[in-house]
N, C-alpha and C positions, 0 to 999 in steps of 0.2 A: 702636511696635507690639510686642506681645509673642512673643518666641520661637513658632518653629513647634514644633507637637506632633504627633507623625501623629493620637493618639485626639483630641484638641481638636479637628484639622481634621474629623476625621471627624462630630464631634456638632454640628459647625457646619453643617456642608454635608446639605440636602436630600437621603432617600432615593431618591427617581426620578434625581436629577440625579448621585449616584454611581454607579450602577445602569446609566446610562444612561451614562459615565462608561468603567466597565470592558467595557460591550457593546462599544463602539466596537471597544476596544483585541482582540477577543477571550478579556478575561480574565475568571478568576473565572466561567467559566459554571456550575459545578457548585455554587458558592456559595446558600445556602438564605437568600435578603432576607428574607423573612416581612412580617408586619404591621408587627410593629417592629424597626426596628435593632440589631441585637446591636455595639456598637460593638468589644467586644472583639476578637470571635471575627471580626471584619472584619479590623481589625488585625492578628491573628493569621496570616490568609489571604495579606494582602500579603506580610507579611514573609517567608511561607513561597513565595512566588514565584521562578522561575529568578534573574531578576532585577529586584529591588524598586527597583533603582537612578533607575530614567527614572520611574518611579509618583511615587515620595518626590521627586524634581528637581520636575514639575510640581506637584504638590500645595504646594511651598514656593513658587512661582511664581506660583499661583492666590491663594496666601496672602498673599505682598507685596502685591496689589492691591485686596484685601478691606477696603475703608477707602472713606473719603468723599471721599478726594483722590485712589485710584485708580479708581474709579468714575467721577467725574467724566470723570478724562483720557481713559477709553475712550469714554466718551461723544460725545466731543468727537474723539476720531480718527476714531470712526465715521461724522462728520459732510464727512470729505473727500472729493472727488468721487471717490477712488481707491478707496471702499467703494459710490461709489454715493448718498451724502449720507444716509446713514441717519440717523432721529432715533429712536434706543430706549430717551432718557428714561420715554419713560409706561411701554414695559412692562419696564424693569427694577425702576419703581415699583411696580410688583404683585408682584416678588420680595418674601419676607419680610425677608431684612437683605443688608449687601452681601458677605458670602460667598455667599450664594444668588444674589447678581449677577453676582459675579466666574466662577463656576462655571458659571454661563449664558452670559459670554460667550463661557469658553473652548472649551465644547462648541459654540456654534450660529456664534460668530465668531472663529474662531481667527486669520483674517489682519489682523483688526483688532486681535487683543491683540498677537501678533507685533510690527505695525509702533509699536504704542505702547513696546510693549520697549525696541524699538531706539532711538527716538525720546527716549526716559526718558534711557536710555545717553549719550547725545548730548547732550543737555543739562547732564550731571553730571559732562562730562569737561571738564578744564582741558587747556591748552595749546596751544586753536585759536590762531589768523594770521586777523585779519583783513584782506579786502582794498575799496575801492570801486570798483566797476565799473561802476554806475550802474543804472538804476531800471527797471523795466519791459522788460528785456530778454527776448524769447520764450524760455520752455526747454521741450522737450518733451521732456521725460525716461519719456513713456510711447513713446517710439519705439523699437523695440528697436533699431535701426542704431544711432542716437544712443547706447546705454547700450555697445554694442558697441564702438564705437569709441572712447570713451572709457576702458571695462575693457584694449581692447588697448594705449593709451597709457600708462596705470597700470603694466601687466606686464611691460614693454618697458622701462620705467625702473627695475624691479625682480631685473628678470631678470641685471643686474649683480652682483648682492649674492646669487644664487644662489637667486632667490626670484623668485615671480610666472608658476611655469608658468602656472597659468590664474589667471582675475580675472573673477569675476561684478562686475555692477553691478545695484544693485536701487535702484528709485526711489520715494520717497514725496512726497507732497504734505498743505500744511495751509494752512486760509485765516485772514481775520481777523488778521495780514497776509497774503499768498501767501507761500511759504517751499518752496524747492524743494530736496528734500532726494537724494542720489546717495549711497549705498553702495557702496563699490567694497573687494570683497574676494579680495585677491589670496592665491595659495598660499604658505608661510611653506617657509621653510628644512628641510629634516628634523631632527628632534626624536626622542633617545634615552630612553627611562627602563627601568627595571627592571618585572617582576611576575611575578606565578605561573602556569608554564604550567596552562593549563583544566585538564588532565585530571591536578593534581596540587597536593597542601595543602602540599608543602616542598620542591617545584624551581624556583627562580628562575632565570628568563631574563630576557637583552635585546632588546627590540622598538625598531621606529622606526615614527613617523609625521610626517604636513606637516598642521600646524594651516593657518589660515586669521588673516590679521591685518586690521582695517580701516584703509580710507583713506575720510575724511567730510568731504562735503560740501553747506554750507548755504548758496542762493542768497536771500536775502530780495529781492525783487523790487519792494517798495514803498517802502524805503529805500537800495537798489542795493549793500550789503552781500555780500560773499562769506566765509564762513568754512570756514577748512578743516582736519582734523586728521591729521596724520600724525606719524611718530614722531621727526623731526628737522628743523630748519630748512630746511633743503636739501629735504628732500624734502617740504615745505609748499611753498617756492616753485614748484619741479616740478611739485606737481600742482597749482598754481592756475593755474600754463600751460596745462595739460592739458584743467583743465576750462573755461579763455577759449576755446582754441582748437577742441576737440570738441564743446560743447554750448553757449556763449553765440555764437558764429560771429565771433570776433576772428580775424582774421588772423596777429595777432600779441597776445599780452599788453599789457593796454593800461597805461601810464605818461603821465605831467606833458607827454610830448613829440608822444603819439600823438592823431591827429586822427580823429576820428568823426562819422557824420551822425545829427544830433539832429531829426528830421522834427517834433517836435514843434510845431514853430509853423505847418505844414500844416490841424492840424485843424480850426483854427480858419477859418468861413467870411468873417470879414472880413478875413484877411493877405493885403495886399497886396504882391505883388514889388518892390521898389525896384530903380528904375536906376540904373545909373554912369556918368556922361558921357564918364569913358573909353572906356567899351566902349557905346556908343548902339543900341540895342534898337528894329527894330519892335514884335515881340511876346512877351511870356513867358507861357506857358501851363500850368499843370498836368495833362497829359492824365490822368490814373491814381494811385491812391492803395489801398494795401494795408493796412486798416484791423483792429486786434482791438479787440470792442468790448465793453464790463462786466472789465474788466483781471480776469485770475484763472477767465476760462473761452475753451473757444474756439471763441467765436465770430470768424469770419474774412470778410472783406466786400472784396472788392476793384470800385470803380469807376472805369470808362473810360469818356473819350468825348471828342470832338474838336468844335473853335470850330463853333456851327450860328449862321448868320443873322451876322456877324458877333460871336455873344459867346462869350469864351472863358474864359468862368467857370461853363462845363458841369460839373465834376466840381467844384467849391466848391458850387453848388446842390445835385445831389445826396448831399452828404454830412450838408448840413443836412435836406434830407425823409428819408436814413435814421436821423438823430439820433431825430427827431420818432418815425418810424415802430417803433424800436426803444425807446423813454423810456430814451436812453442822456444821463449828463451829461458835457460836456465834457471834465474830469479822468476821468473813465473812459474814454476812447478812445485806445489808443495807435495811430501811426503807424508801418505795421511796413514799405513800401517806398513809393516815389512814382516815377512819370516824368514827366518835365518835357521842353519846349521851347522853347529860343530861338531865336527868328529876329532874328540882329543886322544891321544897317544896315552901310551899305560906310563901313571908316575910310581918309580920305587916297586916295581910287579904290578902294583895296583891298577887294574881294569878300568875308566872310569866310563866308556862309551863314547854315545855319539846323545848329544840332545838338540830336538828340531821345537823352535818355540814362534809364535807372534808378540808382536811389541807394536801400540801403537801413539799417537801422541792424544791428548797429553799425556794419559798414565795407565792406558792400555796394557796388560800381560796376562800371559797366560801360564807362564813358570809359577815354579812352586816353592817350598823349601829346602829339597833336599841339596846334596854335594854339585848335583850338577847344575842346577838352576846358581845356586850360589856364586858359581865358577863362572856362568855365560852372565849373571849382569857385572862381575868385575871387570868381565871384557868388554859388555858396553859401556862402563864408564870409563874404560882404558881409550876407545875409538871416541868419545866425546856422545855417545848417544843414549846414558843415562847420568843426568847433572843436575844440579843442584839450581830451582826456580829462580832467576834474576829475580834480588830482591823488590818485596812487595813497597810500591812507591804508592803514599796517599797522599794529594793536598784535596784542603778542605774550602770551599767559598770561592771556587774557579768557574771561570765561567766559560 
């Protein structure tokens, strides 16, 4: 792309949409638009401004995305459900070229050019960590608790180093895969430099301020991918604690050793429970099932119901009439908790009961230690639904 010019930007960019442009900002009201553009004497006006500094920033800003490669990308941000699903292909096609586009979006869509900013940014930076955590993990990074507690885990680790009074976390999302993106921007260090007091062309002073540093993270959900960027090894590892523990619901950081409930062979209506002749079973039942369903929105379905008539494949039936009822396909249904019951047969005289528990993923439980808890996770990891974390995969300096 060629060098910004302020007069180029200006004979590119539609009269209404400059116009419209400086109204916003309250500038240039006394400014005389006429029929035609005086490109000049516009130019001239700016630069005569208090401060032309933040005009000339955006207008090169506007300018970077004035092409058919950033056009597109906004298009296509616009399309997450974080805007609303916007489609404004057709009527940015009635703009004349795409500085006429870009200029549109910045006035009528500002928080959609924003998060493609940042988003751009994140893509062109080298030095993430990756990590695997596995696929279809819930995040709802639109909760602000969630973002909260996560920002306070960020600051907390930073506040060492003299840094991280405060830590916003800002959340974006994009589909086609889902990809859940977390900004976490803690307070930096204080920061000296030199400049000219305001009310003076040859006094220099020292001033300080606390810039703002990032810490970036990208969950991809459809290949269970976590990337993260920070500015040291150490503090890569740190906050990928941070973000297992605050926003994917790990207990702990999962590794090669840690064991997880993979519900996924739930959804399916013909899995049947196998038994273990060690531990002899009247009945195993699934009472309840916590279903999200079209992965990537949320829809949230939880079914219960308990044995009628003797059968106790009530909640296996109705998950197949709400398949039907929703035209959801199977790979698109993830299983986000289940309760379950066994009622086991007396071993050697000995009594052991019946126990009704919940399990959710990742590490969700509500068993306990005793005999019978012991007994029902040998049976989930006999059925494959208490197993051992696919090991934790990192490369380092991917981009």
């Amino acid at each position: 792309m060629a060098n910004y010019y302020l007069k180029d930007f200006l004979t590119l960019k539609p009269k209404d949409l400059l116009q419209l442009y400086f109204g916003n900002k309250g500038l240039l009201m006394d400014f005389a638009w006429g029929q035609e553009l005086i490109v000049d004497d516009l130019a001239e006006a700016i630069l005569a401004l208090t401060d032309p500094a933040l005009v000339q920033y955006e207008f090169r800003t506007i300018y970077k995305w004035a092409n058919e490669g950033g056009i597109a990308a906004l298009i296509d941000e616009a399309r997450s459900p974080l805007h609303g699903s916007l489609e404004l292909g057709e009527k940015l096609g009635e703009l004349e070229n795409e500085h006429a586009r870009a200029m549109y979006m910045w006035l009528n869509h500002d928080d959609v050019f924003s998060h493609a900013i940042d988003l751009r940014e994140w893509e062109s930076r080298r030095g993430k960590n990756h990590y695997y955590v596995g696929p279809g993990i819930p995040c709802d990074g639109e909760d602000e608790q969630v973002r909260q507690k996560l920002g306070a885990t960020v600051a907390e680790y930073f506040k060492r180093q003299s840094k991280g009074k405060k830590c916003k976390v800002e959340y974006y999302m994009r589909t086609n895969p889902d990809r859940h993106y977390f900004f976490a921007n803690p307070e930096d260090s204080v920061k000296g430099f030199r400049k000219y007091r305001d009310d003076s062309e040859d006094v220099i002073i020292r001033a300080a301020y606390r810039p703002i540093f990032q810490v970036i993270f990208e969950y991809n959900a459809e290949d269970g991918d976590l990337a993260v960027h920070a500015r040291s090894k150490k503090a890569k590892d740190k906050m990928f604690e941070a973000m297992c523990t605050e926003v994917l619901g790990f207990k702990e950081p999962p590794n090669a050793a840690t064991e997880v409930f993979d519900l996924s062979c739930l959804k399916d209506g013909k899995f049947r429970f196998a038994e273990d002749p060690e531990m002899p079973v009247e009945s195993i039942t699934l009472k309840m099932v916590m279903l999200n369903l079209n992965k990537g929105t949320d829809q949230r379905i939880t079914l219960e119901a308990s044995p009628h008539k003797g059968d106790n494949r009530q909640v296996e039936g109705m998950m197949q009439k709400t398949y039907l009822a929703h035209g959801v396909k199977l790979e698109d249904v993830f299983v986000r908790k289940a309760k379950i019951e066994i009622k086991f047969k007396p071993v050697n005289m000995h009594k052991v009961g019946r126990i009704t528990f919940t399990v959710g993923y990742p590490q969700y439980s509500d068993l306990s230690d005793d005999e019978k808890s012991e007994m029902a996770r040998r049976y989930l990891r006999k059925w494959g639904i208490l197993v051992k974390h696919k090991a934790m995969s990192e490369s380092t300096n991917v981009a």
